[in-house]
C-alpha positions in Angstrom: 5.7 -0.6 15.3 5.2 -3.0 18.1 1.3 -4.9 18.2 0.5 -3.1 21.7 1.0 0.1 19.5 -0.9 -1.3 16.7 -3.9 -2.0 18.7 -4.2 1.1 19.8 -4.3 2.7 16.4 -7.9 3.9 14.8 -9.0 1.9 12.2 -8.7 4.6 10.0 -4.6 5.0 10.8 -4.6 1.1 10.6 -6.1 1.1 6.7 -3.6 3.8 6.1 -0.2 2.0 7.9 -1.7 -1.5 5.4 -1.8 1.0 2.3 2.1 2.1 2.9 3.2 -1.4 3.8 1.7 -2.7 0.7 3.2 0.2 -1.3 6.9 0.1 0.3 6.1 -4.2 -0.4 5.9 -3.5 -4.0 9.1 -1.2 -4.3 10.9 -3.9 -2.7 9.8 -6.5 -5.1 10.3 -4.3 -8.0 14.1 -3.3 -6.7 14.6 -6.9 -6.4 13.4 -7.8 -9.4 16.0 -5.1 -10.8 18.6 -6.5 -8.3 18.8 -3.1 -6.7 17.6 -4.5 -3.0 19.8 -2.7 0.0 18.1 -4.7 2.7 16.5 -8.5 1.4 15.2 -9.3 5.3 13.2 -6.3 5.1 10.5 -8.0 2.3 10.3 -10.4 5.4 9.6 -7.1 8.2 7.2 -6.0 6.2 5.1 -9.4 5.5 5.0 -10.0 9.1 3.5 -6.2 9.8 0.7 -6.8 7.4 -0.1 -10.0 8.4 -0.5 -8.5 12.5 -2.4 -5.5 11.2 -4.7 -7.8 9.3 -4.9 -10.3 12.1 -5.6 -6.7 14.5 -8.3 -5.3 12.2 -9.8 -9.2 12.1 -10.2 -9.2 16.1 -11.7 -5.6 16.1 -14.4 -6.6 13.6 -14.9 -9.4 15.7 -14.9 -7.6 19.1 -17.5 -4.9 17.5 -19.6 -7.7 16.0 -19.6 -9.6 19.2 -20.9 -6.5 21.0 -23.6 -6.2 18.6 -24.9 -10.1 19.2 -23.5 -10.9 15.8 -25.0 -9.1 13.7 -23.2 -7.1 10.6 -20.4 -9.2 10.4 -17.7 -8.1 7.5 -17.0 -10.7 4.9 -19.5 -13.6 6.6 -17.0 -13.9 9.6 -18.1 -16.1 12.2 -17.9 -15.4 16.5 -16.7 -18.0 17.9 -18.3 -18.4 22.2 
């Protein structure tokens, strides 16, 4: 899934895409543990995908809390401007 298409996912669908990547993440690392990994680069894919939807979810919560003057930010996030 490219980022143009991530961005333009609800944050609902975004919660949900993390929830299967983190899933599929911990298959992986159990199949590799067993040796039983078809694909090693794809343990790679998939840390770079969670790190852009948590970097895409980061900027919306900062986009909404900017809107609002601030106020309610998640997890004592700071605006920065």
């Amino acid at each position: 899934m490219t980022l143009e298409e991530m961005r333009n996912l609800s944050p609902d669908a975004i919660a949900a895409q993390e929830g299967l990547l983190r899933k599929e993440r911990f298959n992986l690392r159990f199949r590799k543990a067993m040796g039983e990994v078809e694909n090693p680069m794809r343990l790679r894919a998939i840390r770079r995908e969670l790190a852009q939807i948590k970097t895409i979810q980061n900027e919306k919560v900062r986009a909404v809390a900017k809107e609002g003057g601030g106020q309610g930010l998640e997890r004592g996030l700071r605006v920065k401007g």
